[in-house]
Rosetta silent file (secondary structure, phi, psi, omega in degrees, C-alpha in Angstrom):
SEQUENCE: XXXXXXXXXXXXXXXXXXXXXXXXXXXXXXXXXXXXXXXXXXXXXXXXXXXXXXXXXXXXXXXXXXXXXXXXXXXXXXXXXXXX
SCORE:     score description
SCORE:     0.000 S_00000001
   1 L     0.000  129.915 -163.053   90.045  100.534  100.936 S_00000001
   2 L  -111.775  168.288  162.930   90.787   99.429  104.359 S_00000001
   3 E  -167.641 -119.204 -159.591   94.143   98.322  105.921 S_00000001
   4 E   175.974 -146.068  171.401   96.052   98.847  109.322 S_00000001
   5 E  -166.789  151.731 -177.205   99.090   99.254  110.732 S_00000001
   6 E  -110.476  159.217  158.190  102.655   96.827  112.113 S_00000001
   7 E   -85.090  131.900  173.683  105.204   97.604  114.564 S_00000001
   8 E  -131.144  121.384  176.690  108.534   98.204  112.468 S_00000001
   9 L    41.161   43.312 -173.949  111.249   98.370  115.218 S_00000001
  10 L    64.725   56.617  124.948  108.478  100.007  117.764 S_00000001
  11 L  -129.199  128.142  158.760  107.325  102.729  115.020 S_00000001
  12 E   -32.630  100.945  172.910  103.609  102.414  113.895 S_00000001
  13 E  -138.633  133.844 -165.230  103.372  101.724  110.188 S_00000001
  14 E   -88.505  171.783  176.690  100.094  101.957  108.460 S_00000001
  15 E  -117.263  152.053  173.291   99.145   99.705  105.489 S_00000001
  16 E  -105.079  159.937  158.692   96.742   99.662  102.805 S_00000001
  17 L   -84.896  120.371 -130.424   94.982   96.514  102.072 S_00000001
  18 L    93.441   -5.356 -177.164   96.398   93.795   99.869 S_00000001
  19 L   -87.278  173.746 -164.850  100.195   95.505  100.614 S_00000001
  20 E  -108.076 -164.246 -171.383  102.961   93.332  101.364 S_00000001
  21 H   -83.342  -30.681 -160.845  105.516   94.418  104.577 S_00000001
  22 H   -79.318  -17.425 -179.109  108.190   95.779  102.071 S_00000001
  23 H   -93.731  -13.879  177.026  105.724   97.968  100.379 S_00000001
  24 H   -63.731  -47.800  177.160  104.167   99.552  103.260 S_00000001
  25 H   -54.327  -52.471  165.725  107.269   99.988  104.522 S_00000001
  26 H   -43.548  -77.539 -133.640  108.793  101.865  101.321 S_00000001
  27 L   -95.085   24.703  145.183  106.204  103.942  101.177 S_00000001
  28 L  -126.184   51.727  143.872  106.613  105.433  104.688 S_00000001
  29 L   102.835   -4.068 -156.830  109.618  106.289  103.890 S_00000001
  30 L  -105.743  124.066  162.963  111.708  102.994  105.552 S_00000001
  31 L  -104.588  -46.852 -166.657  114.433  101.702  103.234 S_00000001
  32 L   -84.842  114.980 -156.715  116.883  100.402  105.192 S_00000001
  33 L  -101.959   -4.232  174.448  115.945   96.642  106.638 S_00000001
  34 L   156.627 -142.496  170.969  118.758   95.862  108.151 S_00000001
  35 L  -155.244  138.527  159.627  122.579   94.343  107.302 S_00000001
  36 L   -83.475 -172.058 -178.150  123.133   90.904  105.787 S_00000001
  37 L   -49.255  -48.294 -170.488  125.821   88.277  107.105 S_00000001
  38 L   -91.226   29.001  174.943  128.306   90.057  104.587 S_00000001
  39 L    61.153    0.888  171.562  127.295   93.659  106.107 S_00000001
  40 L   -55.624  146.543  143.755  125.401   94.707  102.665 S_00000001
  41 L  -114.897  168.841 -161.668  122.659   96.448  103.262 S_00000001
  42 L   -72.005  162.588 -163.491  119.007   95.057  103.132 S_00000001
  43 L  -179.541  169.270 -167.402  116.328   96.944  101.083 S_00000001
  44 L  -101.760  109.104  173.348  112.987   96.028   99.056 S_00000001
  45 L  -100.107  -66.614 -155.029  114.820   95.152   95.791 S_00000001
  46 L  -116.149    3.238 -161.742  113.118   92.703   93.568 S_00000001
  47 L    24.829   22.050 -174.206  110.019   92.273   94.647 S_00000001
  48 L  -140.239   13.032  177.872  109.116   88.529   93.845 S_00000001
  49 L    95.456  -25.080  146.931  111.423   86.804   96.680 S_00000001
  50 L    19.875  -86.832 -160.296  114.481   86.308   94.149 S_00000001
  51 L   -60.700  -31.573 -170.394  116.675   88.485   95.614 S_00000001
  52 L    62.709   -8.042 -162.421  116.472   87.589   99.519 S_00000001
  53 L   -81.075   -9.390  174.409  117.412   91.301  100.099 S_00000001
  54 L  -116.718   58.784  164.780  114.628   92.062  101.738 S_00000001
  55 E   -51.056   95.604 -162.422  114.799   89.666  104.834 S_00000001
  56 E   -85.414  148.467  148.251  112.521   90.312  108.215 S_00000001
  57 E   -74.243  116.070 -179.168  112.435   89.011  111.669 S_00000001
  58 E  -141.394  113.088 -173.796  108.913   88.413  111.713 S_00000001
  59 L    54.884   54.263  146.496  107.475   86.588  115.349 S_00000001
  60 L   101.778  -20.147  175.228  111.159   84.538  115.508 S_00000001
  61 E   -87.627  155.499  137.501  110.653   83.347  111.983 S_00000001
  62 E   -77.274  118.674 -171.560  112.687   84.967  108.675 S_00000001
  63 E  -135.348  174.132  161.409  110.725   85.785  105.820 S_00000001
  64 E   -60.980  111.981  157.159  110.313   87.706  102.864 S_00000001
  65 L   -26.914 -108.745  160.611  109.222   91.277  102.834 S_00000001
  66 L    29.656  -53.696 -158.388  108.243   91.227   99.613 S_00000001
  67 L  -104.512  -33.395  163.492  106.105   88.111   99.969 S_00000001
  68 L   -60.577  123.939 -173.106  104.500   88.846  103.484 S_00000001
  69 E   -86.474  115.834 -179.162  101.210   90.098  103.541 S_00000001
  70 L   -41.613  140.243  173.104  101.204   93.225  106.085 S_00000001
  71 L  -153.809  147.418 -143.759   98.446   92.423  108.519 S_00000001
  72 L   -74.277  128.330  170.764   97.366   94.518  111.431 S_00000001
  73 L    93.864   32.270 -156.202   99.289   94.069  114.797 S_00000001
  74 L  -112.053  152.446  156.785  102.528   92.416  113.388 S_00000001
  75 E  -111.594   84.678  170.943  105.626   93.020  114.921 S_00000001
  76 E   -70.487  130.877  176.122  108.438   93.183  112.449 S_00000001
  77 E  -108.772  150.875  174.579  112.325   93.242  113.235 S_00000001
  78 L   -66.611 -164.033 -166.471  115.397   93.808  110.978 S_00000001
  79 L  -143.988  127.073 -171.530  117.037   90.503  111.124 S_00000001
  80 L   -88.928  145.592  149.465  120.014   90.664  113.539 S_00000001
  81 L   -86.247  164.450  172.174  123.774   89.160  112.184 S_00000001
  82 L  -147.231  116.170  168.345  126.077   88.472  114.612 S_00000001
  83 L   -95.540  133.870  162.936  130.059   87.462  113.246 S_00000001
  84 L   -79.594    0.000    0.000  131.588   85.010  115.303 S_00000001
């Protein structure tokens, strides 16, 4: 079983293949994704996209953990808020 590895805030995280970003991520250990607009914070919840909680920067777009297939050379970001 092959996979790879993403940039998660400049630390190397490998992948198996077929995982999505949020599970790779759990399972080195990364829970915390970030803060929404209402300062909760973000985390691999629900796994099916539902939930929105686990919301990436991923190349300038926002996506789903959950739903993003991990693919070798990605750079993923927490997703910044900014209050106005």
């Amino acid at each position: 079983m092959s996979g790879g590895s993403f940039l998660w805030k400049d630390v190397t995280v490998p992948f198996r293949a077929g995982e999505s970003v949020a599970t790779a991520l759990m399972r080195a250990g990364i829970r915390d994704l970030g803060r929404s607009g209402a300062g909760a914070g973000m985390r691999y919840f629900c796994g099916i996209g539902a939930c929105q909680s686990c919301l990436v920067s991923l190349g300038g777009s926002v996506v789903e953990a959950c739903l993003t297939p991990a693919c070798d050379g990605l750079k993923v970001e927490a997703v910044e808020v900014t209050h106005g």
